[in-house]
C-alpha positions, 0 to 999 in steps of 0.5 A: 235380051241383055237390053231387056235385062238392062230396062228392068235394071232401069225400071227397078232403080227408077221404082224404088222411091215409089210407093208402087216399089214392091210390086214394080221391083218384083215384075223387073226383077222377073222380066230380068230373070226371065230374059237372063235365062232366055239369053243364056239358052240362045248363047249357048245353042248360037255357040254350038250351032254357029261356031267351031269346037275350038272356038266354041271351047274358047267363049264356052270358057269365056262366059264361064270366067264372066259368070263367074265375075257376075256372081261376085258382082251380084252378090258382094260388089253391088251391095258394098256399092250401095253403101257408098250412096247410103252413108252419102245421103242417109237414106237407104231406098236413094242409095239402092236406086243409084245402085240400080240405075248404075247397074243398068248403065253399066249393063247397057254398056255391056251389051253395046259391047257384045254386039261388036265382040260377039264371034259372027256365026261362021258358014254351014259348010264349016260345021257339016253335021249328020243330024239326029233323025228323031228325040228318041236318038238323041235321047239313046245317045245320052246313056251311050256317054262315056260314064253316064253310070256315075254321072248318073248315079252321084246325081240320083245318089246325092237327093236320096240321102238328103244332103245337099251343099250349101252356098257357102260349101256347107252340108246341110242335112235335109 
């Protein structure tokens, strides 16, 4: 999946200086989304299924911290980037293609990465399970969670009074 989050970053820096630019960048940047979440549900069930609550607490925290990077990434270091090749050459759908293209290196050079980092799914004997009989059992042991009232009550509590936190931590009023 993080080849194809790499392609679409490829197919939207090649697409910028189109005149199908719109439609093209739209279509990547969904196939990118789509592959991004598709990734992340498969890392987090490989993690739970593959390795041991200790080294799953440790890479569990380790994606965390590079989310957490990637969201900086996203949101300030590749538009700052931008600029760089805008005021170079003066036009602006150039200096986003470089942009993306650079994206899309630096993702596949990511990606070859994890193939070699990624922790190798350890033996079934290790991680000996009783697994749950039905959906309706592992539906009961989710209200039988520690506090389940209050984690419950914030998350139903906070929609009815129409307040929610901003991206940047502001209230809004709803």
């Amino acid at each position: 999946m993080q080849l194809v989050i790499a392609i679409a970053l490829l197919g939207v820096g090649l697409s910028i200086p189109t005149n199908m630019f719109f439609v093209t960048t739209l279509a990547c940047f969904w196939m990118a989304a789509f592959a991004s979440a598709t990734n992340d549900i498969a890392s987090d069930g490989y993690y739970m299924l593959g390795l041991t609550e200790k080294k799953q607490s440790f890479f569990v925290g380790m994606r965390s911290t590079f989310y957490r990077l990637a969201m900086v990434t996203g949101e300030g270091l590749i538009v700052i980037m931008a600029g760089f090749p805008e005021n170079k050459y003066g036009d602006n759908s150039k200096a986003w293609s470089i942009t993306m293209i650079a994206a899309a290196v630096l993702m596949l050079l990511l990606t070859i990465s994890n193939f070699f980092v990624t922790p190798k799914y350890e033996s079934e004997a290790s991680n000996v399970d009783e697994k749950p009989k039905s959906f309706l059992e592992v539906f009961k042991t989710f209200f039988q969670k520690k506090n389940i009232g209050i984690a419950l009550g914030f998350y139903f509590d906070i929609p009815t009074r129409g307040i929610t936190v901003g991206k940047n931590g502001r209230t809004i009023y709803a």
